[in-house]
C-alpha positions, 0 to 999 in steps of 0.5 A, a space after each residue: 291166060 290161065 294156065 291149063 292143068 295137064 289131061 289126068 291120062 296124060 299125067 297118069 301114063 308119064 307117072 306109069 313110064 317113070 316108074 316103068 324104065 326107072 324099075 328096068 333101067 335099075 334091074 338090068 344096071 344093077 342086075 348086071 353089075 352084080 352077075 358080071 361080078 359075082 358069075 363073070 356073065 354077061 347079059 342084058 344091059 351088060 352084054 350090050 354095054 361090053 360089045 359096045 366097049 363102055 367100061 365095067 362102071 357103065 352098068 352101075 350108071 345104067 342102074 342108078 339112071 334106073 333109080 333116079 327116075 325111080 326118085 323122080 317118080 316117088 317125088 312126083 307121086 308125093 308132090 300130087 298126093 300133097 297137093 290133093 290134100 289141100 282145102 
């Protein structure tokens, strides 16, 4: 049985989800790491992170979650673009 490609809407809306949660995951991981450090604030990912007692670092992981999605996304956004280009 061949193997059927997946729908272009649903390709295209998993494609805007990775980009979406990579860019908040990154913002709020990132962003609050350096707020908490530089103003000795919390809020967001952070604030959430504190009540839960998850060590300071926890944000930076938050933040980088953030920017392996946003990897994974590029990837993926290469790899369809490469893969239009062909004969």
């Amino acid at each position: 049985m061949p193997k059927q490609q997946p729908n272009t809407s649903q390709t295209n809306s998993g494609q805007g989800l990775l980009w979406l949660f990579g860019a908040t995951l990154s913002v709020q991981g990132f962003g609050s790491a350096i707020t908490e450090a530089g103003w000795n604030t919390s809020f967001g990912a952070a604030g959430l992170l504190r009540a839960a007692h998850v060590p300071e670092w926890g944000t930076l992981l938050v933040g980088c979650a953030g920017a392996a999605l946003l990897a994974t996304a590029a990837r993926r956004r290469y790899a369809q673009g490469r893969a239009g280009c062909r004969p």
